[in-house]
N, C-alpha and C positions, 0 to 999 in steps of 0.2 A: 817542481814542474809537473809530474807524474801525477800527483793529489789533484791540481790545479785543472790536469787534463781529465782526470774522474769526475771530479764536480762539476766542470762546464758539459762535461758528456750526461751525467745525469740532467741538469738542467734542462740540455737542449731535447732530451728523451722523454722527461713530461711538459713538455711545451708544445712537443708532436704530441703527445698522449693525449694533452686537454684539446687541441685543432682538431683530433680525429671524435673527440669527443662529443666535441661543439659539432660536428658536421652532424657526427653521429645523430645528436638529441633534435637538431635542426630538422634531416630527412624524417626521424621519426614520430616530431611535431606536427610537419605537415603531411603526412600519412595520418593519422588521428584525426587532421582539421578536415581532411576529406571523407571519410569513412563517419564520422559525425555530422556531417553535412548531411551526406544524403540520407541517416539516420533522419535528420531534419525534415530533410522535402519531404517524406513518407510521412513522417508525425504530421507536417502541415496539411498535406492532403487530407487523411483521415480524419483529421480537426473538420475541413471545408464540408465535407460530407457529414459527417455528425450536426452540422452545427445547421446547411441546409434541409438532414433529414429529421431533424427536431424543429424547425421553424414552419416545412411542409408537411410534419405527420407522416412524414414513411422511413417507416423503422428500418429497411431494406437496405436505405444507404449508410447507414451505420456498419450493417455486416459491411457490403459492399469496400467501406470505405477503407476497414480493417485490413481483408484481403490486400486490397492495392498497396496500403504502407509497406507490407509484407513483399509483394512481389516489387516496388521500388528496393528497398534496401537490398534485396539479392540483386536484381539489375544492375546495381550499382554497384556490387561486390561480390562479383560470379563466380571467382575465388575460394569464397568462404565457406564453401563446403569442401571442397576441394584440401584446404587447407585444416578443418577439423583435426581434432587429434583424441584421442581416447582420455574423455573425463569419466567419474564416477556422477554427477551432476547430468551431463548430456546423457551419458546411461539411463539415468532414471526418466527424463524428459523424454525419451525415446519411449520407453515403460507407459509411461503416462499415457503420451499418445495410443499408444497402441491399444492400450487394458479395455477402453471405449468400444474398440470394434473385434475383440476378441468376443465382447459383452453379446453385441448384435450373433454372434456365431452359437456361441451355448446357451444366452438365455434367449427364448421368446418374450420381446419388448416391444413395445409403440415409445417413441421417444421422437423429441424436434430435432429438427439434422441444423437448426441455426445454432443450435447451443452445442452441440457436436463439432462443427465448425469451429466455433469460436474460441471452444477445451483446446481443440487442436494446433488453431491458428498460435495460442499463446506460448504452447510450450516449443512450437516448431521456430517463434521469435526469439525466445530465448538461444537455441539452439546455433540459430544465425550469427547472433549477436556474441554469444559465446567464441565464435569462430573466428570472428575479427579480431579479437587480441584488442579490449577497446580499454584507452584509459580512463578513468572514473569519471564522467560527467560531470561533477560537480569541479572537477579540476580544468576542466577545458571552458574557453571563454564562449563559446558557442550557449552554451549552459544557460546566458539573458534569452537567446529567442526563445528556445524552451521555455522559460520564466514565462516572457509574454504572451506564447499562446494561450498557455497555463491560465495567466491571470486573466484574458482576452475572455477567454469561455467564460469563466465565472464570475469573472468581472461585469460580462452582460447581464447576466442571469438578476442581476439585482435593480436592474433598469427593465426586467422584462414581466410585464403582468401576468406571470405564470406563476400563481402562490396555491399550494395544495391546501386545503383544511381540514385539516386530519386530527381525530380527539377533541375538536375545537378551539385548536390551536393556528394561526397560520404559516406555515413554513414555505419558505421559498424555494423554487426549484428550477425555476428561469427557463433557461434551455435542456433542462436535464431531463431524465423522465421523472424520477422525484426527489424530493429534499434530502435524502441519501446519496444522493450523486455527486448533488453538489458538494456536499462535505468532501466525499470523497476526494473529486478532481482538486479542492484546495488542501487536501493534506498531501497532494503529490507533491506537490511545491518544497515538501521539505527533503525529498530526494536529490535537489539541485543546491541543496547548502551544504558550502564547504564550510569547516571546523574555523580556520582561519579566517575566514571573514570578516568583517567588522563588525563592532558589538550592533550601530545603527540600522545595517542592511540585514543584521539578523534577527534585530526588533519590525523592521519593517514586512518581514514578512511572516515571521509570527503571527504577528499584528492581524497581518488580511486574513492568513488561516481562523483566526479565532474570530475573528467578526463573520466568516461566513460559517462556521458552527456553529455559533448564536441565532446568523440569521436564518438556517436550516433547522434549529430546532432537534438536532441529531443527537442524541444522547448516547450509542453508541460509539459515536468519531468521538465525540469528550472524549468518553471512557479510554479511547486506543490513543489519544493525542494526549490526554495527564499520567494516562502509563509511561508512554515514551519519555514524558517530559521526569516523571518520577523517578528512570532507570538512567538517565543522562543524571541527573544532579544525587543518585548514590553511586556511579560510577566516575565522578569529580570528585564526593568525598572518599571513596575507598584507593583515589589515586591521593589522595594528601596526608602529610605526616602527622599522627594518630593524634597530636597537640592540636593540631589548627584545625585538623578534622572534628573533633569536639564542641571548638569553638564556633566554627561555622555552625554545625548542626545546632547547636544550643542560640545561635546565634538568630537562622533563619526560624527555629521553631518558635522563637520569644514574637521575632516581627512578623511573621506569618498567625499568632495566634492574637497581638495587638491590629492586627491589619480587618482580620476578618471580623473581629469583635468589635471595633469601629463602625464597622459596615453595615454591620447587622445593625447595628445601635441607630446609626444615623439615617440608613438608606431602608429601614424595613418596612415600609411601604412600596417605594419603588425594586426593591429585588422581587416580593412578591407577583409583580406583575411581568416578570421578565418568563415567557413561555419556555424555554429549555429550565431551569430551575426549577417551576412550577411541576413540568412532567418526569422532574428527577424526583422529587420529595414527595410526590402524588403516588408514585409507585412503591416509594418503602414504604408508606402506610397503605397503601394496597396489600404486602406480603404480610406484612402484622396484622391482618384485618381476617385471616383464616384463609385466605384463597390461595395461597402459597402451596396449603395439602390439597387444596382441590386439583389445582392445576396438576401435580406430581404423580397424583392417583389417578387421571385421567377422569376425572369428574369433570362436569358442564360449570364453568366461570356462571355466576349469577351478577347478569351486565345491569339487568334493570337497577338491583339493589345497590349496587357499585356507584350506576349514575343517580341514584336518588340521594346518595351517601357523600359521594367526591365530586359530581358533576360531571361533566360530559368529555373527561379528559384524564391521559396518565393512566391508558390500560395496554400500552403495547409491551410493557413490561413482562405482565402477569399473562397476559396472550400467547407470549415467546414460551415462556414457560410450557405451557400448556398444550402450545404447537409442539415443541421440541419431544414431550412426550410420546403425541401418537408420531411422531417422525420414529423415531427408536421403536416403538408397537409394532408399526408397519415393517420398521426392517429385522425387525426379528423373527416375524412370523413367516418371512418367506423363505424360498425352498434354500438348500445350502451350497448352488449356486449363485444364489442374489444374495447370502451373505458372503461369497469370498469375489464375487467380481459388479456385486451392485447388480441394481435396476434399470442403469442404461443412464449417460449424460444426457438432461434433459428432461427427464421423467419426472423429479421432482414435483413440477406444478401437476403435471397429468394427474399427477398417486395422491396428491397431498388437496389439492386445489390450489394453494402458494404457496410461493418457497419457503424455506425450513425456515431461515433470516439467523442461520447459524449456517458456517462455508465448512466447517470440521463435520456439521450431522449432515449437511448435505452431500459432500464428498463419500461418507462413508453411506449414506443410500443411493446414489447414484453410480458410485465406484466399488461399492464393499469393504472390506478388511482389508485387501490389496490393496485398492486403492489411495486408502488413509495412510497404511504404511509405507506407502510409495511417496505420496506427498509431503508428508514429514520428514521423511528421509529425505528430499531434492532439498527442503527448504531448512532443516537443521543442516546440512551442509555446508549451503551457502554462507547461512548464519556463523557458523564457528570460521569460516573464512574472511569474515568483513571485520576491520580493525574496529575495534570496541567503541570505539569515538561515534563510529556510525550505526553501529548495531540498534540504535532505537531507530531507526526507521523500519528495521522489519519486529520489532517489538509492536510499534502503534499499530501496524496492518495485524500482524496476528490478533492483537487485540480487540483492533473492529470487527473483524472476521466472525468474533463470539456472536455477534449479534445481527450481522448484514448478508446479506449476496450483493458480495465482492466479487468473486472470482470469473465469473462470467462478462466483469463490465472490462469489455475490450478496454475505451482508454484510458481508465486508469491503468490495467493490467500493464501496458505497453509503457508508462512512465516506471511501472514497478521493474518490469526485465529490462530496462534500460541501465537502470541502480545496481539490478543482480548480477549482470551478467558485466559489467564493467568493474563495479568498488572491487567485487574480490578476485579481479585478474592484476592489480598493480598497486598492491597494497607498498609494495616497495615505493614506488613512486611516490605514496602517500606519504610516508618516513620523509620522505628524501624531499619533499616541499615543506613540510614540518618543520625540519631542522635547520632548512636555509631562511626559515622565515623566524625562525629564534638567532639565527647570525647575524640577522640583520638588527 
């Protein structure tokens, strides 16, 4: 009788354990549903205002529009500072902030206070967002309207007679300011995919990313979008047992080397004419062509000869190069205040005429040595916090980053600290959906 009455005592003690539980996960669900919401209405507004001040030509409401997301999400959660607590993360973000107008204090600069703004706006989002205690995004169902603004914006952009022609190529750029954008805002889209989802809903938006990278013409976003994809499928085969790892490898490289070979065979007239292909292979025989030492040495690109030689297309490659050098010229030669705290956010196009189209030389001209060390440090932190599974999404931005100005484009930025600031606060959570969805 005594056993009898231990056993039904224990019974009856996780049966309240799992009710307190259930309530528990219940109050805690819909705290998250709310606090993502109004995440929401803020994204939505700043969407309305981008997408009016891209259809009327004033660039204003795009700042404008940032701010407001900003001051929605605190309105909505006026707690959230209140509630902070001491990360090493928020530390740096703080740093960040601040390093800008320490700049204004010691150096004498001329710099735009929009991009000043906007440095600001992002790391103080993150900050916010950090405070919420928010669970990962792509785990919350709220995560389709996200999807749809997402696809909303870029979605138009290919109904909208806005195509740049650039190198003589046409790239689309719709509502954006140019065919960089575009890419961009559709590689946000892979911030909102969970691991667990189904193979189809993960083709399908694959799918839209890579048609709007074709139709952008972005040779950069490939490059950050086949990284990611390269570091997700050697981090499937170094999770599999060293047999089947093998095989798959030996497996995908035999049909990946019949696939392409095919292709070429069958389809090499129509690849040829496909513009993102044309200005990827345009530029490696641009680097074999001698201009590779011109560019590095700071010698003048000879364009005429180029275009009499390749035609009128597939030189932003050897461009970058060549930019990238006096970018580094310039910040080395100044005094050794503008190398430890930069030239001021913003200055870039001032010093340069355009920007660097690399976000690492930008950073370290605009912010210095500090700066760059500060920024890698916020962003390798986060990185070794996010469960492996999701770590190529901040792989492909680093990646684009080589070649873009990224960092200043509020809405992508703001789908990016949505990811940061949510995956590596509840990675536990993430296990713990994992595993019930292998129970099942």
């Amino acid at each position: 009788m005594g056993s009898l009455n231990i056993l039904e005592g224990i019974k009856t003690t996780k049966i309240g354990m799992k009710v307190k539980m259930s309530s528990f996960d219940q109050t805690y669900n819909t705290e998250q549903n709310k606090k993502w919401q109004s995440i929401l209405i803020g994204f939505v507004v700043y969407s309305l205002f981008y997408f009016v001040g891209s259809l009327s030509g004033t660039p204003v409401l795009n700042l404008l529009g940032a701010v407001l997301m900003l001051l929605v999400i605190i309105a909505f959660n006026p707690h959230c500072i209140a509630n902070l607590k001491y990360d090493t993360t928020v530390l740096l973000a703080g740093y960040i902030v601040l390093l800008p107008l320490l700049t204004i204090c010691f150096v004498d600069i001329e710099f735009e206070y929009k991009y000043l703004l906007k440095h600001s706006a992002i790391y103080i989002m993150y900050i916010v967002l950090f405070s919420l205690r928010l669970k990962p995004i792509f785990l919350m169902p709220i995560r389709n309207s996200f999807v749809f603004v997402v696809v909303l914006l870029t979605g138009v952009s290919f109904f909208s007679p806005s195509v740049s022609d650039m190198e003589g190529m046409a790239r689309a750029a719709g509502i954006f300011v140019n065919a960089n954008n575009l890419a961009l805002m559709a590689i946000s889209l892979i911030f909102f995919i969970n691991e667990n989802d189904s193979n189809i809903k993960k083709i399908i938006i694959h799918g839209f990313i890579i048609l709007c990278l074709f139709r952008s013409v972005t040779s950069g976003a490939l490059l950050g979008y086949t990284g990611a994809m390269s570091w997700m499928f050697l981090r499937t085969l170094s999770n599999s047992n060293s047999k089947i790892k093998l095989k798959r490898l030996l497996t995908i490289i035999v049909l990946v080397m019949i696939l392409v070979t095919a292709g070429v065979v069958v389809f090499k007239n129509e690849l040829s004419d496909i513009p993102i292909l044309q200005k990827i292979t345009r530029q490696f025989f641009l680097l074999g062509d001698g201009e590779l030492y011109r560019a590095t040495h700071g010698l003048d690109i000879n364009y005429s000869y180029l275009i009499r030689t390749y035609g009128n297309s597939g030189f932003s490659g050897i461009w970058r190069i060549s930019h990238w050098y006096k970018c580094l010229d310039l910040f080395f030669s100044g005094s050794s205040l503008k190398l430890i705290f930069g030239n001021g956010v913003g200055t870039s196009r001032l010093l340069l005429g355009k920007l660097p189209h690399n976000d690492y030389l930008r950073v370290l001209l605009e912010q210095g040595i500090l700066g760059l060390i500060l920024n890698l440090l916020f962003f390798s932190i986060i990185f070794r916090r996010i469960p492996t599974s999701y770590r190529y999404c901040v792989v492909c931005v680093a990646l684009y980053c080589l070649t873009e100005n990224n960092i200043d484009n509020m809405l992508f930025m703001s789908t990016f600290m949505f990811f940061l600031a949510s995956v590596q606060m509840n990675t536990r959570a993430i296990l713990i959906q994992n595993n019930s969805k292998c129970d099942q």
